[in-house]
C-alpha positions in Angstrom: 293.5 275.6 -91.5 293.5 278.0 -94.2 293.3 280.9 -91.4 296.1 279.6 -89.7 298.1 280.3 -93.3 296.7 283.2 -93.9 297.8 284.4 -89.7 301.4 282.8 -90.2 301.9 284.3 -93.6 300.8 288.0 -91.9 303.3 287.6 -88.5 306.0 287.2 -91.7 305.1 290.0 -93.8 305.3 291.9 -90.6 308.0 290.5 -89.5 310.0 291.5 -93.0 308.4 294.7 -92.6 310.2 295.1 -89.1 313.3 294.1 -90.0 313.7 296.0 -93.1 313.0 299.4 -90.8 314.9 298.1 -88.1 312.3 298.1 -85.4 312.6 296.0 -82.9 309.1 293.7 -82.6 306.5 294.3 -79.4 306.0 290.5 -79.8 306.8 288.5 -76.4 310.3 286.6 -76.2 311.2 283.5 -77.7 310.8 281.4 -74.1 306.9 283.1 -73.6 306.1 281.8 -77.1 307.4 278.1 -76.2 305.5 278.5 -73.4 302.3 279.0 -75.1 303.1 276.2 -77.5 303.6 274.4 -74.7 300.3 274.9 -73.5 298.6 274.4 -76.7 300.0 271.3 -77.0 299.0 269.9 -73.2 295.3 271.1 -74.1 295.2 268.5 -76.5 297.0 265.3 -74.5 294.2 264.6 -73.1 291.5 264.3 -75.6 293.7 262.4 -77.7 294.4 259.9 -75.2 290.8 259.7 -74.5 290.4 258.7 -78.4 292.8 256.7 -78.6 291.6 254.6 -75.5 288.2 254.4 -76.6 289.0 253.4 -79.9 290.3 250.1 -78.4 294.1 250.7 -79.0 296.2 249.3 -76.2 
């Protein structure tokens, strides 16, 4: 967890960094990144269903 703070509080800094300069960021577009969330979040349906079934929850 801590890594994922210490990543997200980086992508800001740079982010600040960017803005401040007025580059414009190489980072894909707002709909790839929902995408990937997207995905992240259907690579975990499964195995929590699978816990939550065996864990006699209906």
């Amino acid at each position: 967890m801590k890594a994922h703070l210490v990543s997200l509080a980086a992508g800001v800094m740079v982010g600040l960094l960017y803005s401040v300069m007025d580059v414009k960021s190489p980072a894909p577009p707002t709909i790839a990144l929902a995408g990937l969330l997207g995905m992240l979040g259907g690579e975990h349906v499964i195995p929590l269903v699978r816990t939550w079934l065996s864990s006699g929850v209906h």
